[in-house]
PyMOL commands that place a pseudoatom at each C-alpha (Angstrom):
pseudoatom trace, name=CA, resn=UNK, resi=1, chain=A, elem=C, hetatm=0, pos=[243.003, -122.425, -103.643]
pseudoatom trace, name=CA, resn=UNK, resi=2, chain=A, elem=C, hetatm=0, pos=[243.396, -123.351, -107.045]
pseudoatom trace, name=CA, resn=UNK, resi=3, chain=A, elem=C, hetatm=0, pos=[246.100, -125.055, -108.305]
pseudoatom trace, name=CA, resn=UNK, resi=4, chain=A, elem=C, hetatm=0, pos=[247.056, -126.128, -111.459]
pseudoatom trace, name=CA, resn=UNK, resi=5, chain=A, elem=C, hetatm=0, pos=[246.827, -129.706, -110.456]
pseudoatom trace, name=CA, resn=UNK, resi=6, chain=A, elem=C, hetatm=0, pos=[243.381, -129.948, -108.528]
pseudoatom trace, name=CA, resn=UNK, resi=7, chain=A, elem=C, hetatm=0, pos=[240.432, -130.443, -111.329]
pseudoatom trace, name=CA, resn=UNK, resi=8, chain=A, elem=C, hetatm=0, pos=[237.152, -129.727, -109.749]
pseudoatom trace, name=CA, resn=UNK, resi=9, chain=A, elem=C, hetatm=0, pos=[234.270, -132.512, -109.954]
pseudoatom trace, name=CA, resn=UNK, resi=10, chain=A, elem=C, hetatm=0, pos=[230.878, -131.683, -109.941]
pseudoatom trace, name=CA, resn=UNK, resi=11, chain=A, elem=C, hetatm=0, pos=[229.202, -134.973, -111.484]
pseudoatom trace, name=CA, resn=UNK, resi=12, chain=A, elem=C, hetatm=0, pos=[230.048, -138.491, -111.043]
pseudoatom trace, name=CA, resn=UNK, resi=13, chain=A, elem=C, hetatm=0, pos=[229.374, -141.915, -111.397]
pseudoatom trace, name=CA, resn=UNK, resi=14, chain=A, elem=C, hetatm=0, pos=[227.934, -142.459, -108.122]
pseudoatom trace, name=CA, resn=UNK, resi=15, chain=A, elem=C, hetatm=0, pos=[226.889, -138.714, -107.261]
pseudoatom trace, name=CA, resn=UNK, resi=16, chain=A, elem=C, hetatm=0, pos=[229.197, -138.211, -104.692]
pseudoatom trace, name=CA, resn=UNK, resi=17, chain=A, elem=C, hetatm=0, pos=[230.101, -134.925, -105.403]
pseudoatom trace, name=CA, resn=UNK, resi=18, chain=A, elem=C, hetatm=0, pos=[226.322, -133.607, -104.746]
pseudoatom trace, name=CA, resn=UNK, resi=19, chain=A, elem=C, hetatm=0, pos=[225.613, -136.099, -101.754]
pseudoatom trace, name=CA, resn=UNK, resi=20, chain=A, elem=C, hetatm=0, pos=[228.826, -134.116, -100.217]
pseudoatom trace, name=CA, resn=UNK, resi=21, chain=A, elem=C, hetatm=0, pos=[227.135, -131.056, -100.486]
pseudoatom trace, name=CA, resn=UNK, resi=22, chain=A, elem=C, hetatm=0, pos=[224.425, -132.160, -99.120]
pseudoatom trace, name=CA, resn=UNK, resi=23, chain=A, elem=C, hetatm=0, pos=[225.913, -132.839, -95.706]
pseudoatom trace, name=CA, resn=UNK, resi=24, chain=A, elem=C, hetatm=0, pos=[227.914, -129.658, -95.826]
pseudoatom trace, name=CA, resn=UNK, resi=25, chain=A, elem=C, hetatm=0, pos=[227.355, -127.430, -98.553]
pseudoatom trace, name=CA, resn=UNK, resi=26, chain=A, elem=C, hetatm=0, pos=[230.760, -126.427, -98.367]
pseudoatom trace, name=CA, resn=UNK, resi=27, chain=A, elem=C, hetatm=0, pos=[232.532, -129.323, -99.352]
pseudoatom trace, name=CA, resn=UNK, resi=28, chain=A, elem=C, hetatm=0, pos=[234.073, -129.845, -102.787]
pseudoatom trace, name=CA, resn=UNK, resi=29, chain=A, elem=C, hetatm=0, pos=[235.364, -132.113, -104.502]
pseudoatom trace, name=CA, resn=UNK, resi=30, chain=A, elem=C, hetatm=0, pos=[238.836, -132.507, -106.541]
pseudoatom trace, name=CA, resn=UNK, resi=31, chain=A, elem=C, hetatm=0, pos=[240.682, -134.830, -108.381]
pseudoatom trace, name=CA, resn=UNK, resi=32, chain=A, elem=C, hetatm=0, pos=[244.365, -134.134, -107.460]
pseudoatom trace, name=CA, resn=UNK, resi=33, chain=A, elem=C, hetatm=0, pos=[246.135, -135.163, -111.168]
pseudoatom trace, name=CA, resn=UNK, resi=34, chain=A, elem=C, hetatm=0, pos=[249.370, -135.173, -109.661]
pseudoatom trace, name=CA, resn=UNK, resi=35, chain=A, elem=C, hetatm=0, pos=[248.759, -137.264, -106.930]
pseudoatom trace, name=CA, resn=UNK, resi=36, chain=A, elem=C, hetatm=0, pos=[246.290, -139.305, -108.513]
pseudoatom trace, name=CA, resn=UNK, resi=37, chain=A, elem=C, hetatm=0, pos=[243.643, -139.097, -106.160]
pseudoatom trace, name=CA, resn=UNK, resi=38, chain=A, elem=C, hetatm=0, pos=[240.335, -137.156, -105.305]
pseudoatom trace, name=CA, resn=UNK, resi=39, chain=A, elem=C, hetatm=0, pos=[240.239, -134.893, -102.219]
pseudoatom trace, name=CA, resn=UNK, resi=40, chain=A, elem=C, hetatm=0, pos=[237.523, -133.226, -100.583]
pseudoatom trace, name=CA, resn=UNK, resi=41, chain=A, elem=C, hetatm=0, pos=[238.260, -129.310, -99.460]
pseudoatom trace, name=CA, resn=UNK, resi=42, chain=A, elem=C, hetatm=0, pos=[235.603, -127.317, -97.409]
pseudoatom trace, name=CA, resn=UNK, resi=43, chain=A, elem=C, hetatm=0, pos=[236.459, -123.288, -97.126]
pseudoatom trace, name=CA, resn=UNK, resi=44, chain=A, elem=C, hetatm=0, pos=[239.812, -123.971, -99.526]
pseudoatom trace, name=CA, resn=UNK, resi=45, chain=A, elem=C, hetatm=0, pos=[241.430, -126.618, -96.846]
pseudoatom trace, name=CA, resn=UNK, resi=46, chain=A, elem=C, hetatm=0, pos=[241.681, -129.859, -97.432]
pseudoatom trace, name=CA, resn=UNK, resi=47, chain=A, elem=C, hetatm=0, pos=[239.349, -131.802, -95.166]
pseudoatom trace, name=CA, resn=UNK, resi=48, chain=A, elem=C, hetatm=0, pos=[240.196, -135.602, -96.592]
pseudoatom trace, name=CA, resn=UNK, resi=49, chain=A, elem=C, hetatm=0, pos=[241.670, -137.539, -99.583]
pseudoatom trace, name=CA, resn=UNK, resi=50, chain=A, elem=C, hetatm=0, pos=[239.602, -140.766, -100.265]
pseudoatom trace, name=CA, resn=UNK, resi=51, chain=A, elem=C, hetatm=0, pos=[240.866, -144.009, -99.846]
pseudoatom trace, name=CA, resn=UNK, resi=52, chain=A, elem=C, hetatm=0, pos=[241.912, -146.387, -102.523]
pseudoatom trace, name=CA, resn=UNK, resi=53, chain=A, elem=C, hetatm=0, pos=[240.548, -143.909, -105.144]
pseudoatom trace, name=CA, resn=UNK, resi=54, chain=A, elem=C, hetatm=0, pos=[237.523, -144.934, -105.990]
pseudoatom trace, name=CA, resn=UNK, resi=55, chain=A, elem=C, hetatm=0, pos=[234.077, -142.514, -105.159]
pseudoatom trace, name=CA, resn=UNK, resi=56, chain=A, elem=C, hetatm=0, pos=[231.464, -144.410, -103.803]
pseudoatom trace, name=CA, resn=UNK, resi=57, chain=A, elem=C, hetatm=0, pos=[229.328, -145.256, -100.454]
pseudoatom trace, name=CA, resn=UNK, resi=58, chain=A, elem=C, hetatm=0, pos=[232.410, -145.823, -98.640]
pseudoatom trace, name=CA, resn=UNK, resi=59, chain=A, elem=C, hetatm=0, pos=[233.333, -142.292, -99.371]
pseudoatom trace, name=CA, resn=UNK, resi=60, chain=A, elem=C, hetatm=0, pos=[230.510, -140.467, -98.160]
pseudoatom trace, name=CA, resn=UNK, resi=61, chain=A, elem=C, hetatm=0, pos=[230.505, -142.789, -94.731]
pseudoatom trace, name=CA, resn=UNK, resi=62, chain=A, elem=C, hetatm=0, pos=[234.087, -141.937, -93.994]
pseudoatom trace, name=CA, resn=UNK, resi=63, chain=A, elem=C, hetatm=0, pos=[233.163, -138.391, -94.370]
pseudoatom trace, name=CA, resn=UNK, resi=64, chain=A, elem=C, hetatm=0, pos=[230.063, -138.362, -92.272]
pseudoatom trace, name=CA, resn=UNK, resi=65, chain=A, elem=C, hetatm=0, pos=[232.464, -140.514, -89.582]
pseudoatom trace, name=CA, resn=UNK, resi=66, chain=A, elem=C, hetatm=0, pos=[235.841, -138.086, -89.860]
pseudoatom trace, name=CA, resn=UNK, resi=67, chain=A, elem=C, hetatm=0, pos=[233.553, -134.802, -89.428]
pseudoatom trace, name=CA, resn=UNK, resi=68, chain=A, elem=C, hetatm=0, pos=[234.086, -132.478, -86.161]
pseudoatom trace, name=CA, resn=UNK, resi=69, chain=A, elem=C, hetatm=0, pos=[230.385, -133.084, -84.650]
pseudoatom trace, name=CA, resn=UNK, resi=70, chain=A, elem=C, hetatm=0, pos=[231.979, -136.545, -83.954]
pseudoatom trace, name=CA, resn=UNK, resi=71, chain=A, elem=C, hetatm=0, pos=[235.221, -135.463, -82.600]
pseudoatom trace, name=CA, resn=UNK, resi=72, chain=A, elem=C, hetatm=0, pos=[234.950, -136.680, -79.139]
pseudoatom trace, name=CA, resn=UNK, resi=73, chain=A, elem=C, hetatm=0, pos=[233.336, -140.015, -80.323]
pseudoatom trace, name=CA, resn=UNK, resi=74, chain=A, elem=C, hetatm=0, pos=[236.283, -140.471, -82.809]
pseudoatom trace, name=CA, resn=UNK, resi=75, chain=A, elem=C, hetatm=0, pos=[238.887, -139.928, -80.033]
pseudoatom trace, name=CA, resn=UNK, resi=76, chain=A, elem=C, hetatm=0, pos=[237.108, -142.618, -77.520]
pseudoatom trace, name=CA, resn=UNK, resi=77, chain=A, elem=C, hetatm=0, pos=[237.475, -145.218, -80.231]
pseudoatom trace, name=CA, resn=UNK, resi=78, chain=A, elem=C, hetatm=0, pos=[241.494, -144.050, -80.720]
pseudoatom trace, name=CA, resn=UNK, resi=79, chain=A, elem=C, hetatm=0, pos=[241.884, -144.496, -77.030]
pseudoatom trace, name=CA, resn=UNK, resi=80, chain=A, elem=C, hetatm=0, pos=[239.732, -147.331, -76.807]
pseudoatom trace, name=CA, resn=UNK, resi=81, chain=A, elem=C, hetatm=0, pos=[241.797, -149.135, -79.506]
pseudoatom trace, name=CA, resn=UNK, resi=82, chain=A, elem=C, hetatm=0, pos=[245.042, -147.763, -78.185]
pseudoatom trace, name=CA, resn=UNK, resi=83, chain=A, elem=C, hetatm=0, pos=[244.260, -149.355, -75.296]
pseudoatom trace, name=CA, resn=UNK, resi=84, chain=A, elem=C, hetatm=0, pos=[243.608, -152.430, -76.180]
pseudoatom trace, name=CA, resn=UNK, resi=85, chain=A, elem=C, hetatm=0, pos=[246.711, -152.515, -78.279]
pseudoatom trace, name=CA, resn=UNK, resi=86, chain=A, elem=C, hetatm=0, pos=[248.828, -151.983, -75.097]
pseudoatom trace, name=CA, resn=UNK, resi=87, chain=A, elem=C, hetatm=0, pos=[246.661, -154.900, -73.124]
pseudoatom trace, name=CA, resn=UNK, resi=88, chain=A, elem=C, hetatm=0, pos=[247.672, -157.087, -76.049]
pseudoatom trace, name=CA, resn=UNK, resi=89, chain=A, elem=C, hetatm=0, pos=[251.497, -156.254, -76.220]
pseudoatom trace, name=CA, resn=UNK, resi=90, chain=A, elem=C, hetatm=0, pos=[252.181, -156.704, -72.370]
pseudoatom trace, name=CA, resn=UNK, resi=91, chain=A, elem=C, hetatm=0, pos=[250.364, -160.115, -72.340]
pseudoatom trace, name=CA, resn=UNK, resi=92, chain=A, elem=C, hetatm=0, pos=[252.678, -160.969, -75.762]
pseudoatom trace, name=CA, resn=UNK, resi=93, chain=A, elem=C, hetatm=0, pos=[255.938, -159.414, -73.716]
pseudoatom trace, name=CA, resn=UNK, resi=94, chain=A, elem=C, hetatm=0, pos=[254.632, -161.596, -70.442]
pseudoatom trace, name=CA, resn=UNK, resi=95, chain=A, elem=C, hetatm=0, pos=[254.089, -164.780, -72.567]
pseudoatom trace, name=CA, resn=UNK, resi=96, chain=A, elem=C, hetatm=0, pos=[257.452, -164.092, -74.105]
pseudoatom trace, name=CA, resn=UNK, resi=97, chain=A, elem=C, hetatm=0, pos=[258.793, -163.657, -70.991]
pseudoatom trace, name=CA, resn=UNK, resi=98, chain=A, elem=C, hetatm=0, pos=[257.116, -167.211, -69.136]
pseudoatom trace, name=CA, resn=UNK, resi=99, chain=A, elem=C, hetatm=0, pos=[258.408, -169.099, -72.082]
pseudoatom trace, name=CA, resn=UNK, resi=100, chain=A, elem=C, hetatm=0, pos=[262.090, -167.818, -71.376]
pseudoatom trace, name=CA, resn=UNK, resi=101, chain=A, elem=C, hetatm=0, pos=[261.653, -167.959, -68.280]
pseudoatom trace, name=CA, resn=UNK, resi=102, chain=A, elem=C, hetatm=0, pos=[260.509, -172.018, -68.461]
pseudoatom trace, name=CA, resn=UNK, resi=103, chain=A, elem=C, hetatm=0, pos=[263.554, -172.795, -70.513]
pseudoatom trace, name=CA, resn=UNK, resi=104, chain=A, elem=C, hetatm=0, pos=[266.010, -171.668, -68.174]
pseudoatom trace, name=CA, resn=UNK, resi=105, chain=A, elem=C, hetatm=0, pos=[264.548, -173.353, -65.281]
pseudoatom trace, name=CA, resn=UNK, resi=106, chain=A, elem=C, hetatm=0, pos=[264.923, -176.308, -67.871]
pseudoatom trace, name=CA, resn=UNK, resi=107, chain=A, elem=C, hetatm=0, pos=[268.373, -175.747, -67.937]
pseudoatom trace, name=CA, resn=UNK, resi=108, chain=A, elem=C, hetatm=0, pos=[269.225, -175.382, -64.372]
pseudoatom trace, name=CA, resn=UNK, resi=109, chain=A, elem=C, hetatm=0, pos=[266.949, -178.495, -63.530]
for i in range(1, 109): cmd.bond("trace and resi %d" % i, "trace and resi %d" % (i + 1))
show_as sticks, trace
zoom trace
């Protein structure tokens, strides 16, 4: 796994690259230059790219909160959000449906 475009980093500004490996020692971390973004590989497959960029706190709590020991935790919240995405739509479609339903009675009144 190494491509032309994937530059390893072992030292940053806000040592993320060691505080990765020191919740899984086989993590690594890459800046992808023709993407323009880092990524984090474990075992030469790409585990996660980091959001907006930027290496910081954020990153290291998005990979402690993405990692398999957390699997069925991650997949309550999905369904638990899911779900409450569904609750919200059918109570928009009923609304939407009352207020049609008003104006025609307007109508035939």
């Amino acid at each position: 796994m190494r491509r032309a475009e994937l530059i390893p980093v072992g030292h940053d500004l806000y040592s993320v690259a060691e505080r990765l490996k020191e919740i899984d020692d086989r993590y690594e971390l890459y800046y992808n230059a023709a993407l323009g973004r880092y990524e984090i590989y474990a075992s030469g497959a790409l585990q996660l790219t980091v959001p907006r960029g930027e290496l910081d706190a954020r990153t290291i709590a998005r990979v402690r909160e993405t990692r398999i020991e957390r699997a069925d935790k991650v997949l309550r919240e999905i369904e638990r959000a899911c779900a409450a995405a569904e609750r919200a739509a059918h109570a928009a479609a009923c609304e939407r449906a009352a207020t049609a339903l008003a104006c025609k009675e307007e109508v035939c009144w």
